[in-house]
C-alpha angles and dihedrals in degrees: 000000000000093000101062098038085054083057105044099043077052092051089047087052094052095056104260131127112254132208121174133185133181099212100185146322151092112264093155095064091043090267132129131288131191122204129186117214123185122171131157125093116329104001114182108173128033098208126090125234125227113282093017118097117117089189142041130188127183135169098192123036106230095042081052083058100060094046085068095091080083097044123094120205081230111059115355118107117196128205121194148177092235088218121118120204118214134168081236115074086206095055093086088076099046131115098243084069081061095048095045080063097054096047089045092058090057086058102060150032093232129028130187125179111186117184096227096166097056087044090057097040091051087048101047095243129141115258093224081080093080095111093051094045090050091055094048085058094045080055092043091051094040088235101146129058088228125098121244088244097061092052099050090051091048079049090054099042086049099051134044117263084253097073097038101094086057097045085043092059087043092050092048091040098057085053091069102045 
């Protein structure tokens, strides 16, 4: 649920009404969660409707598919971690991950995969920095109507000073992808 309290605490900075909703899930126990974020002018009710997600956001693929029953093939852009977790290890390299993308690509008007796990990997960094680095690429690709200093100071306000140097270098490294 990082994720979307890092946006939402951006989107309050940046003067919008926010509403937020966890739908369902079992983060606690490594399972999915699903959070609903809505900001902008007037905002009632903080769930999506079908069909009316503008964003997206998922850190693993197949979990991002699901999520498409939100998304519109004409405005929705999705984001992913394009990592799929299987009880398999050899299921990475299969022909279904493949598949996932294709299906993804019929949901939405936009759709970026961003291997986040292998980036991190090749940098040294700890994977646990997946929501930081998500956010570095929504300020890259200009996806959000937030500044980037807004979300760097949400990302402050969430973690301890410890871990700010880290989160820092992900931040700036998904700029340059």
């Amino acid at each position: 649920m990082t994720l979307a309290e890092i946006l939402a605490k951006a989107a309050q900075k940046s003067g919008a009404e926010v509403k937020e909703a966890e739908l369902h899930g079992l983060s606690q126990r490594g399972g999915p969660l699903e959070c609903h974020l809505r900001f902008g002018q007037q905002i009632y009710s903080p769930l999506i409707r079908r069909a009316d997600a503008d964003l997206i956001i998922g850190l693993e693929l197949l979990e991002t598919l699901r999520a498409c029953y939100y998304a519109s093939k004409d405005k929705t852009i999705i984001l992913g971690n394009d990592r799929y977790l299987s009880p398999d290890p050899a299921a990475r390299l299969t022909s279904q991950n493949k598949k996932i993308r294709q299906d993804l690509k019929k949901f939405c008007q936009q759709l970026y995969l961003v291997d986040v796990d292998d980036i991190l990997a090749k940098n040294n960094l700890n994977l646990s920095l997946i929501n930081t680095f998500m956010l570095g690429v929504l300020v890259e690709k200009n996806i959000l109507p937030i500044k980037k200093e807004y979300i760097w100071q949400a990302i402050r306000e969430k973690i301890k000073p410890q871990f700010w140097a880290e989160n820092e270098k992900v931040f700036n490294l998904a700029q340059e992808i």
